[in-house]
N, C-alpha and C positions, 0 to 999 in steps of 0.2 A: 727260733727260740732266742729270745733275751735274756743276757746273763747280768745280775748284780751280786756283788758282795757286801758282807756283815760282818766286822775284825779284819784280823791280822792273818798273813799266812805263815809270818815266821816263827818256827817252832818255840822258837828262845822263849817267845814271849807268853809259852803255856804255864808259865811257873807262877803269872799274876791271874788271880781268880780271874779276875773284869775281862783278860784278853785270853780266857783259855779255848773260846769257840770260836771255831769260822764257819761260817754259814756263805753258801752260794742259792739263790734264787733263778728261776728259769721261766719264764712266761712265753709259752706257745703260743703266737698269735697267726691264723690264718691270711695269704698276704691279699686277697682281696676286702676284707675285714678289716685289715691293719690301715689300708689306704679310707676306705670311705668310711669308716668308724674310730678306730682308735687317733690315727691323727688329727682327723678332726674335733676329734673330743679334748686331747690332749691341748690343740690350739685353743680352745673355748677356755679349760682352764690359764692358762695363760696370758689371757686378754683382761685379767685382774690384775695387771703388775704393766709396769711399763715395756715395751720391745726390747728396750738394749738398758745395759748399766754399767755406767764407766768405760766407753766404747766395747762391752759383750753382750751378746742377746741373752737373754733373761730364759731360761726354763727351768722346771722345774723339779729340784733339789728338795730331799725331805727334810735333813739337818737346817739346810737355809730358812725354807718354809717354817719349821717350828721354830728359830729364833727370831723369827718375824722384824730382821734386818734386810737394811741395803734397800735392793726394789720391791722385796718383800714387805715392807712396816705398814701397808695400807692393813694390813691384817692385827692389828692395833685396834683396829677399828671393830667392833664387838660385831656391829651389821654386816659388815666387808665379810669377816671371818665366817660369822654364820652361813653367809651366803654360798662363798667358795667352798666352805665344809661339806654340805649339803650336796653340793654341786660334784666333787670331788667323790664323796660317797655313790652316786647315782652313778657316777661311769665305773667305777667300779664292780656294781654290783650289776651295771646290765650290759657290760660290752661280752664279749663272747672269748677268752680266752681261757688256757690252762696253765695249771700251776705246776713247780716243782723245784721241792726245797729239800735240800741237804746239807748237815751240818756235822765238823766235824770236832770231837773233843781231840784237841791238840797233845792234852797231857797223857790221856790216857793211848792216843797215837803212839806217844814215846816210848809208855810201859809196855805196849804190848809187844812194837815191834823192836827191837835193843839193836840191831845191826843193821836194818831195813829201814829209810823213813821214804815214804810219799810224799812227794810235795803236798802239803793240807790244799791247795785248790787245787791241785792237778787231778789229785782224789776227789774231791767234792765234783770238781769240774766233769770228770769220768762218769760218775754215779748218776750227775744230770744227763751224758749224751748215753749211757746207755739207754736210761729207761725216756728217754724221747725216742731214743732209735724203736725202743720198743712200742710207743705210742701212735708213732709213725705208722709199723705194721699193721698195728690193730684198726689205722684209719682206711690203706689200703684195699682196694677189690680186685675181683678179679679183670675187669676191664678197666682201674685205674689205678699208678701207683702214686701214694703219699709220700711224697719229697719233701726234703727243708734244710738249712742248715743254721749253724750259731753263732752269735754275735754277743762280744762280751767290749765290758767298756774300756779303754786305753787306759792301762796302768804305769807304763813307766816302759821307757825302750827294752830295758834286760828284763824286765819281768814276760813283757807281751811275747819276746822272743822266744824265751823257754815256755811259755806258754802255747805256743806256735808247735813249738817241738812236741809237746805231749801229746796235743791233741792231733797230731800228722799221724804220732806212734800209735797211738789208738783206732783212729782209722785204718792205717795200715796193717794192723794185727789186732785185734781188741781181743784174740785169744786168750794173751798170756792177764788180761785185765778184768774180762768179762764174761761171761757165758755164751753170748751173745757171738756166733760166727762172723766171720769177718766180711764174709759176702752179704751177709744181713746188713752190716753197721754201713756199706757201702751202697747197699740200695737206697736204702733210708738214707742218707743224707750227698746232699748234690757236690759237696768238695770236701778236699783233704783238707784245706786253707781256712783256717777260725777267722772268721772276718772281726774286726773293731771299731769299734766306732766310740763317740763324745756326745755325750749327752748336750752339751752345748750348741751341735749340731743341728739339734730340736730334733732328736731320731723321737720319734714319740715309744717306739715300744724298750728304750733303753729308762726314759723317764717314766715309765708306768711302773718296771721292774724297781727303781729306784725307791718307787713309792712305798710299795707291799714287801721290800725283800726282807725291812725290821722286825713287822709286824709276822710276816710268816718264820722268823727265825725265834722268834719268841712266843709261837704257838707250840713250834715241834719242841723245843726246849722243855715250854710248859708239860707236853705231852708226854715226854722221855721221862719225868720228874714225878708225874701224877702231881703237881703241880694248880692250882686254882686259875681260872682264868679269872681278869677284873673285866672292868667296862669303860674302861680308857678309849678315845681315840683310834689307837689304834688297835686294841683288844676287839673294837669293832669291825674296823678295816679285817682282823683275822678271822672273825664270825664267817665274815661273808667269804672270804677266801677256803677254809675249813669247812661251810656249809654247801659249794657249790662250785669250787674252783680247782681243788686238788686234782690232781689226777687220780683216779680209783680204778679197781678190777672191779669186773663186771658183777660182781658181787657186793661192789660197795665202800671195798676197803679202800683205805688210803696207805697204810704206811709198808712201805716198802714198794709200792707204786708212786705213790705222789711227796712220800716224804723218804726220808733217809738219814738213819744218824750211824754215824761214823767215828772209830771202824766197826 
């Protein structure tokens, strides 16, 4: 599972309406899948922009992409853009992954809990590896178990480190944080260790997460709100996401399976 984020995690900043939600994204991609489908899908889009910019190699960023700077400006170009749209839409809707988004209102974090706070992503972060852990299961049989672990992108040395920390403690107990037994949460996933990585890297499934984690953090928002959806851009990219990428109970549902708002 690939992990992106959406905002801030510092509480401080739930006081500014604009910075009051953090939204984490999860994209479950299968790793024979990931190698002969999503990378090289990822590489295709890619091959619209130059290899490298200002001695970096070029991948792809959603922020970058919509201001259509730097290696990006060929997207100026009304036909370039259409193309790559189009293009970018199509792996979207036909690679084969799952979704899972969780978002957490900061402010109301603080009202409810007055002596206790959870890190807003160590939270968000938890709410993703339980219900993977739990998706996990549901993928398993009796003559094969469903393994995986998570990778989230490099934020900063102190951040990734107590990041490190949370997610060791949850593995190692998810008791006191989840429902979820601890022997469950340890089957399901192959280390104690949150791996990281850099989208700059060209990891393809950190830039696919990058892509959809606005667009899905602005669906479940809209959904929390009863909210109208538009038909923006990216209100598309969440069509598709919402119509076929959530994660769902076998009955259908999404939210509390594939979405999650917080606390």
């Amino acid at each position: 599972m690939y992990v992106d984020e959406v905002g801030q995690a510092n509480l401080a900043t739930s006081v500014h309406d604009q910075e009051r939600y953090l939204s984490l994204t999860g994209v479950i991609v299968e790793s024979n899948h990931d190698r002969e489908m999503l990378q090289p899908g990822i590489d295709r889009l890619r091959g619209y922009f130059p290899q490298s910019w200002r001695g970096k190699p070029v991948t792809l960023h959603r922020q970058e992409v919509l201001r259509r700077q730097g290696p990006f400006k060929i997207l100026l170009d009304d036909n370039v853009r259409f193309r790559f749209n189009a293009d970018l839409m199509s792996l979207i809707r036909h690679l084969d992954y799952v979704v899972i988004t969780a978002v957490i209102d900061k402010r109301a974090h603080l009202e409810k809990y007055q002596t206790w706070h959870f890190d807003p992503y160590h939270y968000c972060l938890t709410a993703l590896a339980e219900r993977y852990a739990r998706f996990l299961e549901g993928q398993s049989t009796t003559s094969e178990l469903a393994t995986g672990d998570v990778q989230a992108e490099v934020r900063g040395k102190r951040e990734d480190k107590r990041l490190k920390q949370a997610y060791m403690s949850f593995y190692n107990d998810s008791a006191h944080l989840t429902a979820i037994p601890t022997a469950s949460i340890q089957r399901a996933l192959t280390s104690r260790e949150l791996k990281f990585g850099n989208k700059n890297d060209n990891i393809a499934g950190l830039q696919l997460a990058d892509l959809i984690a606005y667009p899905c953090y602005q669906r479940v928002k809209a959904r929390q709100f009863g909210q109208e959806c538009g038909a923006s851009f990216g209100e598309q990219i969440a069509d598709i996401i919402e119509g076929s990428k959530f994660r769902r109970s076998a009955m259908g549902t999404i939210k509390g399976y594939g979405t999650k708002w917080l606390p």
